[in-house]
C-alpha positions in Angstrom: 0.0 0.0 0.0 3.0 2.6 0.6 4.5 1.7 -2.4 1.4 2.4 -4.0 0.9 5.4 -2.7 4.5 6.6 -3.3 3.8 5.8 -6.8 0.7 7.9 -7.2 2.4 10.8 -5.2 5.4 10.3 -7.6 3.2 10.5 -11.2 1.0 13.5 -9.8 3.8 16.1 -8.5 4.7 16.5 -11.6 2.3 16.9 -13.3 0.4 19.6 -11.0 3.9 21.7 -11.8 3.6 21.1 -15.5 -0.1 22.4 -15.7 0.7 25.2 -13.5 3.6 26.3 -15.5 2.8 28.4 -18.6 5.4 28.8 -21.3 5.0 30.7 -24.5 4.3 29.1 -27.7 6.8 31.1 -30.0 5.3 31.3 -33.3 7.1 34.3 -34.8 10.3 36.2 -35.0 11.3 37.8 -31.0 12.0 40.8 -30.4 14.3 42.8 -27.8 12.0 43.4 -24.6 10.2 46.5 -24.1 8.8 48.0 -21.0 5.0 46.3 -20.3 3.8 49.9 -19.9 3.9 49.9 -23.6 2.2 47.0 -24.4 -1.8 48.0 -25.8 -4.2 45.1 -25.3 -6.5 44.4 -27.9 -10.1 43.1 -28.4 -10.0 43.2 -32.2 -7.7 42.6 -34.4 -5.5 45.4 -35.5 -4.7 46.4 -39.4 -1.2 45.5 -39.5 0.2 43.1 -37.0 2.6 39.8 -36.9 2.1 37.4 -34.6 4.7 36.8 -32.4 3.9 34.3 -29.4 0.6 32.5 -27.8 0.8 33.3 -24.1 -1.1 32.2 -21.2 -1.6 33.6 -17.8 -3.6 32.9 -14.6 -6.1 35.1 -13.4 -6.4 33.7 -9.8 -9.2 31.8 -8.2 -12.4 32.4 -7.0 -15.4 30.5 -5.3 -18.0 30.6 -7.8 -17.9 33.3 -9.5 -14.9 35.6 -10.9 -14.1 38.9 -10.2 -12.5 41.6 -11.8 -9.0 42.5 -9.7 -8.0 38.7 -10.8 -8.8 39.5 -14.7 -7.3 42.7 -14.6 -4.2 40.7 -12.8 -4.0 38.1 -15.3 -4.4 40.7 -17.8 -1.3 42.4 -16.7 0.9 39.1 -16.4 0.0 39.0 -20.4 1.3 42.0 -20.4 4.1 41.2 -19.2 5.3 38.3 -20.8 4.5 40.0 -23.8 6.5 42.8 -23.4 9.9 40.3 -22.7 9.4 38.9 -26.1 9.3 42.2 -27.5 5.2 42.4 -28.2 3.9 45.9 -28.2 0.6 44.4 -28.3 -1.7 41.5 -26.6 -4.8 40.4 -28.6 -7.1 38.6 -26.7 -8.1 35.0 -27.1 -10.3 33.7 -24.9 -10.6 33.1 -20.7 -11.2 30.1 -19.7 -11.8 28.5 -16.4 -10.3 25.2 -15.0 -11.7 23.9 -11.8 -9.3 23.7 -8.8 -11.7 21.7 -6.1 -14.8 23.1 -3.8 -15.0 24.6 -0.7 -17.4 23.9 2.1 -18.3 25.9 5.2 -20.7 24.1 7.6 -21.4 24.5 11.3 -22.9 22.6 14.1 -24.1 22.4 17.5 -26.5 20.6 19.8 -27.5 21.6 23.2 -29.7 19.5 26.3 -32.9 20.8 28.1 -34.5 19.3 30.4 -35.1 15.6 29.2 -34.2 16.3 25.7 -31.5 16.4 23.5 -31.6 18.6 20.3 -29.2 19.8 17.7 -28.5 21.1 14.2 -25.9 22.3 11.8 -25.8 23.0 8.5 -23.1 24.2 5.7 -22.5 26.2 2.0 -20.9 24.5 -0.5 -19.0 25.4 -4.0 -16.8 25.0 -6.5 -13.4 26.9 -6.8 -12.8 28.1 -10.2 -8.9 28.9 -11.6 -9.6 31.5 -14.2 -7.0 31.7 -17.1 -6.4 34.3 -20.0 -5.0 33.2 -23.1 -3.4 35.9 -26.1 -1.8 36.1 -28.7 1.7 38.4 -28.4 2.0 40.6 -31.6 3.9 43.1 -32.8 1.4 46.1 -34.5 3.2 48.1 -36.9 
């Protein structure tokens, strides 16, 4: 049973670091890195642009539902990763989540009166949600 479990333990580690880790596809020339400050995000497509990289970012977790600091934090990792291949833009992809577990709150209690027992308890439930942002570093000319 320990050498099963030392088995399992060994084939998981890994892989939880290889899906956390997010490494650029490169699928055009690199630039020299500019500051991220310069980097414009786009929603559309601009006229002129090469493509340089597909980049990936997290955009932190939540319980249930998403919220905005995280996007705007995953936005801004894009950003940057964009800017150290030389990108002077981000065009947007798509944001995906990928589910991370649930969380559960409950509580409980129980009491005695008189010739009676009583007691209760109850508890809130959900999923936790890793949100992910996915672009495509280009270069706009």
């Amino acid at each position: 049973m320990k050498f099963l479990r030392f088995c399992a333990a060994t084939l998981v580690a890994p892989c939880l670091i290889c899906g956390c880790a997010t490494r650029p596809i490169i699928v055009g020339q690199v630039r020299p890195p500019i500051s991220s400050e310069a980097v414009r995000v786009y929603q559309v497509p601009p006229r002129h642009f090469e493509r340089i990289a597909i980049i990936d970012s997290p955009a932190g977790t939540s319980w249930i539902f998403p919220d905005r600091p995280s996007m705007d934090l995953g936005i801004s990792r894009l950003r940057d990763q964009a800017a150290a291949l030389g990108a002077n833009g981000i065009l947007l992809q798509r944001v995906y989540d990928v589910s991370a577990g649930g969380l559960a709150i409950g509580g409980g209690g129980f009491g005695y009166s008189g010739n009676s027992f009583y007691g209760g308890g109850g508890n809130v439930s959900g999923p936790l949600i890793n949100h992910r942002v996915e672009a495509a570093a280009i270069y706009v000319r």
